[in-house]
RODO-2510 file (C-alpha; in nm, 4 decimals, decimal comma):
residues 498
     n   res          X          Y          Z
     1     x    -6,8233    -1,3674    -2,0850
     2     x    -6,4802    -1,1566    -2,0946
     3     x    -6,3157    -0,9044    -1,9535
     4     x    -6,4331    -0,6465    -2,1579
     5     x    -6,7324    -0,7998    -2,1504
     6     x    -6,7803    -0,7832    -1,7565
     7     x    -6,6649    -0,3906    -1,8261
     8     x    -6,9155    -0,3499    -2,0683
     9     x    -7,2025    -0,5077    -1,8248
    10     x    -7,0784    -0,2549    -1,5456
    11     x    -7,0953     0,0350    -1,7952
    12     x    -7,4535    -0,0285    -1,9190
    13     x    -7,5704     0,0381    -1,5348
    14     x    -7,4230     0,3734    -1,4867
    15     x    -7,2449     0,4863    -1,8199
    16     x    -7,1363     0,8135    -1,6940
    17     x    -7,0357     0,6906    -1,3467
    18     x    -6,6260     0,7301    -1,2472
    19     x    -6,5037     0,4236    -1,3267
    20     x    -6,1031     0,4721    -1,2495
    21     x    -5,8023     0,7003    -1,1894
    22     x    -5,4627     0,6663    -1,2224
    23     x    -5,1367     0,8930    -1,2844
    24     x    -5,4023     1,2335    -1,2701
    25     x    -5,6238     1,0951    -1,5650
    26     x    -5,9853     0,9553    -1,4796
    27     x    -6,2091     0,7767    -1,7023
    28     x    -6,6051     0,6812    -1,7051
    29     x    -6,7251     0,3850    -1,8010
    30     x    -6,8396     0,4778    -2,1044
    31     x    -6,5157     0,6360    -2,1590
    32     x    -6,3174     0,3419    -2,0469
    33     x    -6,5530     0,1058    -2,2786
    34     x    -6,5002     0,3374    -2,5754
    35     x    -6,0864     0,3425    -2,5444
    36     x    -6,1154    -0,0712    -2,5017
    37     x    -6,3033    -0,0835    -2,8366
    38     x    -6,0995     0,1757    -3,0210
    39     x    -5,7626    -0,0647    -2,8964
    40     x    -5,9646    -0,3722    -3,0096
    41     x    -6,0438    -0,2429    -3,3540
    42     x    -5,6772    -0,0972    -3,4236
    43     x    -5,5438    -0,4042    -3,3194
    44     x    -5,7297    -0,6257    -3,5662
    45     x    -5,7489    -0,3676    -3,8121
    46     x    -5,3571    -0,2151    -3,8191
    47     x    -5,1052    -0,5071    -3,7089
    48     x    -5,2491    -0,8099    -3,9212
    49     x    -5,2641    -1,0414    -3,6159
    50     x    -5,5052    -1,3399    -3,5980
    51     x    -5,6274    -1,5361    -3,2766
    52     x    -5,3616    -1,7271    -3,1198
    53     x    -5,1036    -1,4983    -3,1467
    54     x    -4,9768    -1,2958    -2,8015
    55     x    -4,8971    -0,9606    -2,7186
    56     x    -4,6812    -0,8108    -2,4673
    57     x    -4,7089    -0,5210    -2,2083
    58     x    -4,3948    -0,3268    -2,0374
    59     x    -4,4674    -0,0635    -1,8397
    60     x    -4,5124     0,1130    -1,4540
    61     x    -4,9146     0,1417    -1,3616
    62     x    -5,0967     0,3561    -1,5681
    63     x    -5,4592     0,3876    -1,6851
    64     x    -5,3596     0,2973    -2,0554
    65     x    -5,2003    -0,0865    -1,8650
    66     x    -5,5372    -0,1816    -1,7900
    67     x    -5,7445    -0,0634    -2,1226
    68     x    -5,4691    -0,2463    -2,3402
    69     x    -5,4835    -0,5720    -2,0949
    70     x    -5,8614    -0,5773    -2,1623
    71     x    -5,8773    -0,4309    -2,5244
    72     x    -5,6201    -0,6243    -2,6813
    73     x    -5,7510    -1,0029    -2,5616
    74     x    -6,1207    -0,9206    -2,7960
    75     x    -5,9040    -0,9332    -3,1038
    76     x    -5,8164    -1,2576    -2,9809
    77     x    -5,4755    -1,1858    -2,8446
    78     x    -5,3743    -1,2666    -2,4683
    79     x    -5,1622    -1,0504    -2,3269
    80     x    -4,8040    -1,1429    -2,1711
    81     x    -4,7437    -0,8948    -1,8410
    82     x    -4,4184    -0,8229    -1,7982
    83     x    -4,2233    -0,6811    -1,5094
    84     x    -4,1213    -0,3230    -1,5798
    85     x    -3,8517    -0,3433    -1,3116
    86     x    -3,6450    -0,6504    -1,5325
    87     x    -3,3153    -0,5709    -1,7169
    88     x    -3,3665    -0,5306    -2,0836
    89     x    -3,2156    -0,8681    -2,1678
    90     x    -3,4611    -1,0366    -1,8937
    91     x    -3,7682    -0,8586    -2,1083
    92     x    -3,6081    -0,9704    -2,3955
    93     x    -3,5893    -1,3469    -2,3353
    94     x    -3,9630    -1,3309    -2,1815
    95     x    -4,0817    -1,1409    -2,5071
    96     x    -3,9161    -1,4257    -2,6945
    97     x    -4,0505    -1,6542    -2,4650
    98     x    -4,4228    -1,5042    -2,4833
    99     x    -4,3749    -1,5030    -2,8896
   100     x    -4,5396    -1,1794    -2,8503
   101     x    -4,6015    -0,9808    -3,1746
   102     x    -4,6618    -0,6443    -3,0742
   103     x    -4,5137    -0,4832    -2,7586
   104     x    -4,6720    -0,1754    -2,5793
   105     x    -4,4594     0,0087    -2,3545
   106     x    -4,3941     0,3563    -2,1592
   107     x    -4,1544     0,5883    -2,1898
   108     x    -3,9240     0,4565    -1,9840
   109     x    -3,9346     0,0953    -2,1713
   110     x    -3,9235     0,2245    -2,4995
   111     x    -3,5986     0,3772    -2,4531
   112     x    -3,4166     0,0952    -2,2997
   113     x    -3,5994    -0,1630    -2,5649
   114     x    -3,6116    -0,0273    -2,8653
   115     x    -3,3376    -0,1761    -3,0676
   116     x    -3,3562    -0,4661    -2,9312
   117     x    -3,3712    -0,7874    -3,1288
   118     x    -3,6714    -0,9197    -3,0451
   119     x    -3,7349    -1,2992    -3,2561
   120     x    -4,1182    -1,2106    -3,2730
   121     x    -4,1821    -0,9146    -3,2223
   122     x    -4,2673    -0,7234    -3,5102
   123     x    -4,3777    -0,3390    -3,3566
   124     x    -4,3031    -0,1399    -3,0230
   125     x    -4,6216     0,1107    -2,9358
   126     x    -4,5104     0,3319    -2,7031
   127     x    -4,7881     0,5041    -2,4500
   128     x    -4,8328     0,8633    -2,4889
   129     x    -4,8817     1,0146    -2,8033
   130     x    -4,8112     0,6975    -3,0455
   131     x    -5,0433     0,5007    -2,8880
   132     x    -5,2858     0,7814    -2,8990
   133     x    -5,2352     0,8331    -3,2598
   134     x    -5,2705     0,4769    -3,3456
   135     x    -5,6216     0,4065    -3,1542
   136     x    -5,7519     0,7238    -3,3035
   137     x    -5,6141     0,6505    -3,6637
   138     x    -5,6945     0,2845    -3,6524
   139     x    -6,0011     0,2513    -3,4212
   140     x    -6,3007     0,2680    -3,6306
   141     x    -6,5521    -0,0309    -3,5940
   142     x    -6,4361    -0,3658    -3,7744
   143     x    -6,5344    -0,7335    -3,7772
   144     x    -6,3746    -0,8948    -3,4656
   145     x    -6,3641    -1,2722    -3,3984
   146     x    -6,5748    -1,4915    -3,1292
   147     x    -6,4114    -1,4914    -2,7939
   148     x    -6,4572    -1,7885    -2,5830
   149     x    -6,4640    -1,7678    -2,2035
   150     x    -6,1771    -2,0562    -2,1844
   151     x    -5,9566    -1,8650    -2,4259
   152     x    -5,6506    -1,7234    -2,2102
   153     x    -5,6502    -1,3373    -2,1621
   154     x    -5,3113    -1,2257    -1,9907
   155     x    -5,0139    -1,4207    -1,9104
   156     x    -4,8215    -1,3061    -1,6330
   157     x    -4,4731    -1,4742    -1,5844
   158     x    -4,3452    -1,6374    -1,2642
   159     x    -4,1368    -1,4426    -1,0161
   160     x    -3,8365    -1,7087    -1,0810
   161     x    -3,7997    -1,7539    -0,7398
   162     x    -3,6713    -2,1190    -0,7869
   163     x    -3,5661    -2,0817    -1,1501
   164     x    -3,6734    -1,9559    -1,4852
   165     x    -4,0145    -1,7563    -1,5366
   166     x    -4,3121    -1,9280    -1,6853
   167     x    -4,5748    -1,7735    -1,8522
   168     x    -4,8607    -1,8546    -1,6827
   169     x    -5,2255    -1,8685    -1,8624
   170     x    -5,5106    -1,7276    -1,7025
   171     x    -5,8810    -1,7342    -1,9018
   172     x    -6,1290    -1,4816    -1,9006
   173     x    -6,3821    -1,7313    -1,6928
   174     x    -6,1310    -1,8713    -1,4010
   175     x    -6,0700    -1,4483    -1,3296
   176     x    -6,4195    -1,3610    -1,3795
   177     x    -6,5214    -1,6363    -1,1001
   178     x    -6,1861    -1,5634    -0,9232
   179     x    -6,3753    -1,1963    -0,8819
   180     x    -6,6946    -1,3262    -0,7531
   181     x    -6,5399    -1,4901    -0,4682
   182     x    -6,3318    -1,2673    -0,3594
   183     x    -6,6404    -1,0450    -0,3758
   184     x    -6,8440    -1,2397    -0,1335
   185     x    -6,4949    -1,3224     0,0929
   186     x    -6,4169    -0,9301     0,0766
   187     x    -6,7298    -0,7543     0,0853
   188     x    -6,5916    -0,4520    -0,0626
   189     x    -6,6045    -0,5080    -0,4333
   190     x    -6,9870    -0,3928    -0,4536
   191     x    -7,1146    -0,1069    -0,7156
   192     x    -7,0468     0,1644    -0,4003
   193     x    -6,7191     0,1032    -0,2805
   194     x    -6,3740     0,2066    -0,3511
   195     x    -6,0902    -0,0091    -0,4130
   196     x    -5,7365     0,1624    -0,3838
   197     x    -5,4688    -0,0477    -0,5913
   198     x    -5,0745     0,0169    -0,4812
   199     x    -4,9217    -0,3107    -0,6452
   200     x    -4,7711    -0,3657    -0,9961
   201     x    -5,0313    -0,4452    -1,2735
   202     x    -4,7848    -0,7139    -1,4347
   203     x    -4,8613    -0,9243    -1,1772
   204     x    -5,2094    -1,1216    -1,1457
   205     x    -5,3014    -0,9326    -0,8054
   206     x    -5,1809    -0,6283    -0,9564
   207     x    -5,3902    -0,6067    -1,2400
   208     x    -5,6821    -0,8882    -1,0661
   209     x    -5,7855    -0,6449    -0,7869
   210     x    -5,8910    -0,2930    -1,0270
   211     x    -6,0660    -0,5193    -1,2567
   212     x    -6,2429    -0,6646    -0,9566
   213     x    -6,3871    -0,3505    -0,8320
   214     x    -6,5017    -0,2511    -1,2301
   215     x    -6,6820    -0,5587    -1,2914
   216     x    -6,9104    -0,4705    -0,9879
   217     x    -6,9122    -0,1316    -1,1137
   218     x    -6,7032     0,0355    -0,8447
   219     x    -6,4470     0,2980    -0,8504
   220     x    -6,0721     0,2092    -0,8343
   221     x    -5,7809     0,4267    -0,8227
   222     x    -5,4526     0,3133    -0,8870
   223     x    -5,1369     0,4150    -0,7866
   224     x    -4,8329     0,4535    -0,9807
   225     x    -4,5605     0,4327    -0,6523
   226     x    -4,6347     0,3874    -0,3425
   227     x    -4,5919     0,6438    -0,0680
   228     x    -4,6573     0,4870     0,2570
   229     x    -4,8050     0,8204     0,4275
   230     x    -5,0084     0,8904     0,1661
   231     x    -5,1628     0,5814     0,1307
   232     x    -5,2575     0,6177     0,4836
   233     x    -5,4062     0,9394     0,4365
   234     x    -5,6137     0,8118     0,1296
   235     x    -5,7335     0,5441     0,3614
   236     x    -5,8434     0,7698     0,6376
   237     x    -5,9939     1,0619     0,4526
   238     x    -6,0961     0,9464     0,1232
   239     x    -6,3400     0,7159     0,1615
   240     x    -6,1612     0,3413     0,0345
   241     x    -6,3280     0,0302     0,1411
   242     x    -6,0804    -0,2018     0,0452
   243     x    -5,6980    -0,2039    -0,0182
   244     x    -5,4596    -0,5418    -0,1308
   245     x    -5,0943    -0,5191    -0,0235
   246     x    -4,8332    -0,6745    -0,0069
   247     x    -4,5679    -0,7379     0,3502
   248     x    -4,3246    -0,4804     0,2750
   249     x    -4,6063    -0,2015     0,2176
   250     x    -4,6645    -0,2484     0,6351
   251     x    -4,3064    -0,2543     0,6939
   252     x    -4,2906     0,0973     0,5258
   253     x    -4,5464     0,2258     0,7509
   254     x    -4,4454     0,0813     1,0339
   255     x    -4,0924     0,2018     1,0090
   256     x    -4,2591     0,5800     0,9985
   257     x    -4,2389     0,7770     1,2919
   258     x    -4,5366     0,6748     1,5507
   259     x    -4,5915     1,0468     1,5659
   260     x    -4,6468     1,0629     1,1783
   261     x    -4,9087     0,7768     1,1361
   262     x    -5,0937     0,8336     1,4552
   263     x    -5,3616     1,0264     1,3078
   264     x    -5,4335     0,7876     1,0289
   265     x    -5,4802     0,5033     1,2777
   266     x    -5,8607     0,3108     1,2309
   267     x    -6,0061     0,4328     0,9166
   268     x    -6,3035     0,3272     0,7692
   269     x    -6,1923     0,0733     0,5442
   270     x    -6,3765    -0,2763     0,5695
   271     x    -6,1162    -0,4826     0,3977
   272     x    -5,7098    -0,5254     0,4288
   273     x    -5,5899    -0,7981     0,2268
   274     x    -5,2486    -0,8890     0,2668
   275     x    -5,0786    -1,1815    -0,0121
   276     x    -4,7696    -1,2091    -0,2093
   277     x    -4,5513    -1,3304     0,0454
   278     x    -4,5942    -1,4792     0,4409
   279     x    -4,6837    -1,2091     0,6715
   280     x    -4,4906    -1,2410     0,9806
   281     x    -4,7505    -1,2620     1,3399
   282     x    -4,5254    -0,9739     1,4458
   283     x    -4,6347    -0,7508     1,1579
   284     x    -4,9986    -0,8896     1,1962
   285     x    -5,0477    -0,7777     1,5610
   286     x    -4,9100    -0,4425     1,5001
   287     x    -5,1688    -0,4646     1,1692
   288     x    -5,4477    -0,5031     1,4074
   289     x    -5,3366    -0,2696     1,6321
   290     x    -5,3252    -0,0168     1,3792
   291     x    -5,6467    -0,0909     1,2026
   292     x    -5,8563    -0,2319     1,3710
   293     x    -5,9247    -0,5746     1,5063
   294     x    -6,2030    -0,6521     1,1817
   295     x    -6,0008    -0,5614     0,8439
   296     x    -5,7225    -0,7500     0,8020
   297     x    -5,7601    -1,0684     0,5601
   298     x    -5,4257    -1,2524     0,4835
   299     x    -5,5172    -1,4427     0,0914
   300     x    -5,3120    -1,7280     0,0252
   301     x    -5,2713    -1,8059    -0,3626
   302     x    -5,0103    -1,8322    -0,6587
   303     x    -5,0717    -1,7455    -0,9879
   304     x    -5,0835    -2,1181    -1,1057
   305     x    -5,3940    -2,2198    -0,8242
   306     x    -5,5187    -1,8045    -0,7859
   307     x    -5,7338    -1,8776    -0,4723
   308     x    -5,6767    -2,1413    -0,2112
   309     x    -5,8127    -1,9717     0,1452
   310     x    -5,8397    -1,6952     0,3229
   311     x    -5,7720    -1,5788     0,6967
   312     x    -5,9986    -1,3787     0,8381
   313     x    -6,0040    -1,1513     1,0487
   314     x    -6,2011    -1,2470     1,3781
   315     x    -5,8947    -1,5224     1,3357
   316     x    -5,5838    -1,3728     1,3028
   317     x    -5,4388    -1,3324     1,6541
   318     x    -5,6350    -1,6988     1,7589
   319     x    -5,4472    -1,9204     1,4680
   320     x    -5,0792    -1,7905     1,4767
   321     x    -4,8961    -1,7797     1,1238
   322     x    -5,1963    -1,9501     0,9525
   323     x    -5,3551    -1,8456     0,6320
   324     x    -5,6914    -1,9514     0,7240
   325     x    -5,9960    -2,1752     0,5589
   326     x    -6,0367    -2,2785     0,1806
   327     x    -6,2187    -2,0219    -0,0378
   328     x    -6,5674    -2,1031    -0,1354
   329     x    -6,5935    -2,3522    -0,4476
   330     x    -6,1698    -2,4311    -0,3223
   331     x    -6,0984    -2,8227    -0,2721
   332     x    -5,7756    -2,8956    -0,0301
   333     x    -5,5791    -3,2289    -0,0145
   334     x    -5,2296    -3,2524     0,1732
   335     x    -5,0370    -3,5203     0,0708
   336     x    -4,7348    -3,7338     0,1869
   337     x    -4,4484    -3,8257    -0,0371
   338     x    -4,6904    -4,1556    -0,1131
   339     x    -4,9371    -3,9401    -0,2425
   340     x    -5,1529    -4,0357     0,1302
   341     x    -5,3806    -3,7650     0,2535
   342     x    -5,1819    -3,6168     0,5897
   343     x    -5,3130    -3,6357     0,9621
   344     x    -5,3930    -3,3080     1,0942
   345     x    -5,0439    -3,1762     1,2108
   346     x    -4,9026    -3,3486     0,9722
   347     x    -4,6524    -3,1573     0,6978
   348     x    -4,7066    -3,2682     0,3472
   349     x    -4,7329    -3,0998    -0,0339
   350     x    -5,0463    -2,8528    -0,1068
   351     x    -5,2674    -2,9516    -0,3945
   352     x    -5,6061    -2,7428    -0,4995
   353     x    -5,8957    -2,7642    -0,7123
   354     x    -6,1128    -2,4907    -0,8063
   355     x    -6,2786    -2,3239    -1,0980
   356     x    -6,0155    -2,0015    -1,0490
   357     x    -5,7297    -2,2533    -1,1687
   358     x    -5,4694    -2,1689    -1,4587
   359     x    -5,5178    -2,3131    -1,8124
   360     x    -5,1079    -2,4241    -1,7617
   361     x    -4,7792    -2,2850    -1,8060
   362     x    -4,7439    -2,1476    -2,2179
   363     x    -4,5349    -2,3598    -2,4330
   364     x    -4,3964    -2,5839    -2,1232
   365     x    -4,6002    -2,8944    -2,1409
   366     x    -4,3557    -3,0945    -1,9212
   367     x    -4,3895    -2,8141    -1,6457
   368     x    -4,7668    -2,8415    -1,7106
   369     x    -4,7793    -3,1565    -1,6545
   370     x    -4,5949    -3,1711    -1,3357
   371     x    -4,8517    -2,9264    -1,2115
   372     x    -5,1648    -3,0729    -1,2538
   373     x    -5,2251    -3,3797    -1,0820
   374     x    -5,5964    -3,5662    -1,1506
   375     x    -5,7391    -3,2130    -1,1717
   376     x    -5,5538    -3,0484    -0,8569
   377     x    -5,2426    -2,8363    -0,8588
   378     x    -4,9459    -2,7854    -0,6819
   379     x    -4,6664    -2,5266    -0,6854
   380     x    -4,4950    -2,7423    -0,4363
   381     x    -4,6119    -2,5650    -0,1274
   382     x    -4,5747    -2,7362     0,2291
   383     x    -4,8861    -2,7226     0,4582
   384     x    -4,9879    -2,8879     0,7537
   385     x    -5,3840    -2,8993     0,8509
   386     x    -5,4599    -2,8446     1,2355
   387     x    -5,8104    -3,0346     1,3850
   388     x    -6,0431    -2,7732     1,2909
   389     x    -5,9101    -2,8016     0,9127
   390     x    -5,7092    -2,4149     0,9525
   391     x    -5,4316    -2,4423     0,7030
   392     x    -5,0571    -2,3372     0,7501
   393     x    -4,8145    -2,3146     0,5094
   394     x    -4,4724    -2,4393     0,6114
   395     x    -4,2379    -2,3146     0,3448
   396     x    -4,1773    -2,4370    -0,0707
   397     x    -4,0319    -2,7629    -0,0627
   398     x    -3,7442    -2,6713    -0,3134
   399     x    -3,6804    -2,3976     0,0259
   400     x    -3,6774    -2,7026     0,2655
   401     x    -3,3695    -2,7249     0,4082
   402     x    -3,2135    -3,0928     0,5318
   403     x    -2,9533    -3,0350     0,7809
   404     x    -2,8283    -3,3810     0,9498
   405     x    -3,1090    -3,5784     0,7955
   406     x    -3,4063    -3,3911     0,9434
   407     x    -3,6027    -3,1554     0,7278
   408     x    -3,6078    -2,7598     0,8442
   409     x    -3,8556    -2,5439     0,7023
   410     x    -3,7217    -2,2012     0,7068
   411     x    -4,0276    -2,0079     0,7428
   412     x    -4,0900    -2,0841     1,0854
   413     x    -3,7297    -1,9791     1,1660
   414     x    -3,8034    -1,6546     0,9949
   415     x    -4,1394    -1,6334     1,1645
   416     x    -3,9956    -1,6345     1,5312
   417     x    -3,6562    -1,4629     1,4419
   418     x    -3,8976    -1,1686     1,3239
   419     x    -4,0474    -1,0590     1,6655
   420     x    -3,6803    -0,9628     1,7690
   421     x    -3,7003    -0,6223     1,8244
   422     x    -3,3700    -0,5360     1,6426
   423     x    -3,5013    -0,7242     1,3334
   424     x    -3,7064    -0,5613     1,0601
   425     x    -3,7020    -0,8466     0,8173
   426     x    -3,5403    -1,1538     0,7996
   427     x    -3,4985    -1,4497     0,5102
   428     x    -3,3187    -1,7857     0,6030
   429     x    -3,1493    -2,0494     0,3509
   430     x    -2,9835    -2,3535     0,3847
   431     x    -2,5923    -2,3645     0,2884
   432     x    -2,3817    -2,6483     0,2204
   433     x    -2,1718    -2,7873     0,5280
   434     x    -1,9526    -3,0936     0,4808
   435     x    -2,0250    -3,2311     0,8254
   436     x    -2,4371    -3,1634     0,8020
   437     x    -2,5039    -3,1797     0,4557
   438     x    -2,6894    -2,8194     0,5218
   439     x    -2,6869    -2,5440     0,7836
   440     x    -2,8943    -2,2303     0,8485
   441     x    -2,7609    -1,9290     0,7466
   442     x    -2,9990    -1,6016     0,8037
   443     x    -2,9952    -1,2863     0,6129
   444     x    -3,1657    -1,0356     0,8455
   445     x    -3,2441    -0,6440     0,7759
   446     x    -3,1694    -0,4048     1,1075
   447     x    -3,4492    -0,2230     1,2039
   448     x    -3,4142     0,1825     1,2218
   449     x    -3,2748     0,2441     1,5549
   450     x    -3,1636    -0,0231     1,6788
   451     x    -2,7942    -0,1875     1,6861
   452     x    -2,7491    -0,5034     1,4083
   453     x    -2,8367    -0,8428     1,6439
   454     x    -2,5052    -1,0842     1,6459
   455     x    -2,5555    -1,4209     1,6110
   456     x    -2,5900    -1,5136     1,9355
   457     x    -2,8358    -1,2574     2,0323
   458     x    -3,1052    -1,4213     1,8181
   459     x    -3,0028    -1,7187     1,9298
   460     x    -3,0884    -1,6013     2,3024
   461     x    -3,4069    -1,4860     2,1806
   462     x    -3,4791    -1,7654     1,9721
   463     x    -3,3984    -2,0524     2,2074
   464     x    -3,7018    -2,0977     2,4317
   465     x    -3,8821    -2,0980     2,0902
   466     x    -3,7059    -2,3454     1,8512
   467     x    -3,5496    -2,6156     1,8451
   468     x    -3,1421    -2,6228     1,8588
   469     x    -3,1154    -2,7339     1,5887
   470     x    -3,3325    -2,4683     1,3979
   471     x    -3,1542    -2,1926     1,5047
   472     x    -2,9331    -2,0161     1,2705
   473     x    -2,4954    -2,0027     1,3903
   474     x    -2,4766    -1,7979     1,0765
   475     x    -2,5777    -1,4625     1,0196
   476     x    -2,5570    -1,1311     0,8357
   477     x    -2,6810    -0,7979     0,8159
   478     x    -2,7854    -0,6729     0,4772
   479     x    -2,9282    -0,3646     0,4075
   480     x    -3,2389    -0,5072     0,1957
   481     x    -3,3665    -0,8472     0,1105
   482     x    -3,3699    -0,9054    -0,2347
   483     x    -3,7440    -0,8869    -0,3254
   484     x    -3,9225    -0,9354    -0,6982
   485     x    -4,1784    -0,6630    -0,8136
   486     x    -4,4884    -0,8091    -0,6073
   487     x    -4,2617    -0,8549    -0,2297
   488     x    -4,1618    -1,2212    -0,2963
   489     x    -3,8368    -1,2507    -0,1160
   490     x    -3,5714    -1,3921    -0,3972
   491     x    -3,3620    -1,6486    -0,2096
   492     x    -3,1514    -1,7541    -0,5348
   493     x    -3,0484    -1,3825    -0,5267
   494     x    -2,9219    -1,4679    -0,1491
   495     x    -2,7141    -1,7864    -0,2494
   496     x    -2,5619    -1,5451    -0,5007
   497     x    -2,3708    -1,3879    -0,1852
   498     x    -2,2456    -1,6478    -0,0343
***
């Protein structure tokens, strides 16, 4: 099975049935299946392109992002996602990268990239009337070749949070499994709910979640910004069972005035999921608070491993800062620098092993190798385990920080430092010191209202709950952390200001 081929499964059920909206268009599922095969057959037909060879996709959310990401891949093509928010030279060197030979884009894309020399790239097709033209001129029915399950359908690229993006490939069957259990996990991926989509599509989740509610033949919308208010609204009055977002969307609603959100507060939605980046216990209580104490998941993945567990939500406010139990069909080892299974409370490297895993990084077989050990994976996430197997995640060991010969994981700094009521977000480094090797320095965003916390302030606040020497003597305000397209917090944009 495919992509298109789940689509196509959905749309023999209830052809007529509103399958998505996005940007003011809408599409059935017979619709939606037509425009996939009309992009299939002018892709094989027009550009001369065989299996094995890659496209590439710039642009903001749009209902054209997902027919093209599912089209495309039956002429044998996978799909490189792109960040739309990248400089043109960045989309350059990942188009290079990618070896993509035809690049789809928006408006706003095709002006900044056309002219650009591209090494493989051979046409732009810009949304909008081109690509219009070209499915309608080139999309009449023509011989297309097989399409295994393994083959690799999209590659998104790495945030390049720790250095430079990989294109990571993702096959039709781990994503098609990877939407099953998140199905069961979710319960709101069935033929009669609604799934509301707020998050790039160039990243897996992005992209993942809408195709999760079409397989099952649900509805999705998709939105191409996000509005906090109005996503609130949706959720209250327009009948979404599920949502995915990512830590900053709550900090947007959250920093609305109390007056404002009130009446949106407990709608009818049975599933939150939160992922992307750690959610703070601070924002998680006011979560609950908000929405109810049985909505809120927190998914822990990456790209690379896609689903490792879940937190649910009779849990959240029992386990603090943990991400929960393994998914269903989800193997977890911790291991010690000795490659020794950890005691429970014991910190060591994450490995998983699933049938939702990557098919390994494209055209880095070094890297690949590095992340695939026996069959398991690591991204080089720190966990510990507690006795009743709950998993936390500590921090990424290339953020570890080694101050005096004892290693500091900065997310439980940034964990306690973020229930300061002055402090709306907070990120925390290491920095070179000649007498420690490393100290903690700690970028923190001022919440509305409320005068910027000094240095010793938080470490007032902080000192009954950490450890001396975990407590950052440097600090400074900043009016936004540095964040990638999907909420990742970009701490080698942070070193840049020191």
């Amino acid at each position: 099975m495919t992509m298109a081929g789940a689509l196509r499964a959905a749309a023999a059920r209830d052809p007529g049935k509103l399958a998505i909206r996005a940007g003011g268009q809408t599409r059935t599922y017979a619709q939606l299946i037509d425009r996939i095969d009309r992009i299939t057959n002018a892709t094989i037909r027009d550009l001369g392109l065989a299996p094995g060879h890659n496209a590439a996709i710039v642009a903001w959310n749009c209902l054209e992002y997902l027919e093209i990401a599912c089209g495309v891949p039956e002429a044998g093509l996978a799909v490189a996602t792109i960040n739309a928010r990248l400089t043109p030279a960045d989309i350059l060197a990942v188009c290079d990268d990618a070896e993509a030979r035809v690049l789809f884009v928006d408006a706003a894309a095709a002006r900044a990239l056309r002219g650009l020399p591209f090494k493989t790239v051979r046409r732009i097709i810009e949304i909008g009337p081109e690509f219009e033209a070209w499915i309608d001129a080139h999309g009449d029915a023509v011989a297309r070749p097989a399409i295994a399950e393994w083959d690799t359908w999209t590659i998104p690229y790495t945030s390049g949070t720790t250095g430079a993006p990989k294109g990571v490939m993702l096959s039709h069957r781990a994503r098609l499994l990877n939407y099953y259990a998140k199905a069961v996990e979710y319960a709101c991926f069935g033929p009669d709910d609604r799934f509301l989509s707020i998050t790039p599509m160039n990243h897996g989740p992005g992209l993942g979640f809408p195709m999760n509610a079409l397989v099952f033949g649900g509805f999705t919308e998709v939105m191409d910004k996000f509005d906090p208010l109005e996503v609130l609204r949706k959720l209250k009055h327009e009948g979404f069972t599920g949502i995915f977002t990512v830590p900053t969307h709550f900090h947007a609603m959250f920093d609305l005035d109390p007056v404002l959100i009130a009446p949106y507060r407990d709608p009818p939605v049975k599933a939150i999921i939160s992922n992307a980046a750690p959610l703070p216990q601070a924002t998680k209580e006011k979560i609950v608070a908000f929405f109810g104490p049985g909505v809120l998941h927190e998914l822990f993945s990456s790209t690379e491993n896609s689903l490792v567990s879940n937190m649910r939500p009779a849990d959240q406010l029992r386990k603090v800062q943990c991400v929960g139990l393994p998914f269903s069909q989800v193997l977890v080892k911790i291991l010690d620098d000795a490659g020794r299974d950890c005691a429970p409370g014991e910190v060591g490297e994450l490995f998983s092993k699933s049938p939702y895993l990557f098919s390994g990084y494209w055209n880095r077989p070094a890297e690949t190798a590095a992340a695939f050990r026996d069959g398991w994976v690591t991204v080089g996430d720190l966990a510990r385990r507690d006795d009743e197997g709950f998993i936390y995640i500590v921090g990424r060991k290339k953020d570890m920080v080694i101050s005096g010969g004892v290693n500091i994981y900065p997310q439980e700094i940034e964990n306690v430092l973020s229930f300061h009521p002055a402090v709306a977000e907070v990120a925390v480094i290491g920095v070179p010191d000649t007498k420690w090797g490393e100290r903690l320095k700690a970028f923190v965003v001022t919440r509305p209202g409320h005068p910027p916390p000094t240095a010793d302030a938080l470490a007032a606040f902080a000192a009954n709950r950490l450890a001396a020497f975990k407590i950052p003597k440097d600090v400074t305000i900043i009016d936004a952390l540095p964040r990638n397209a999907n909420g990742k917090v970009l701490k080698t944009e942070l070193r840049k200001l020191l």
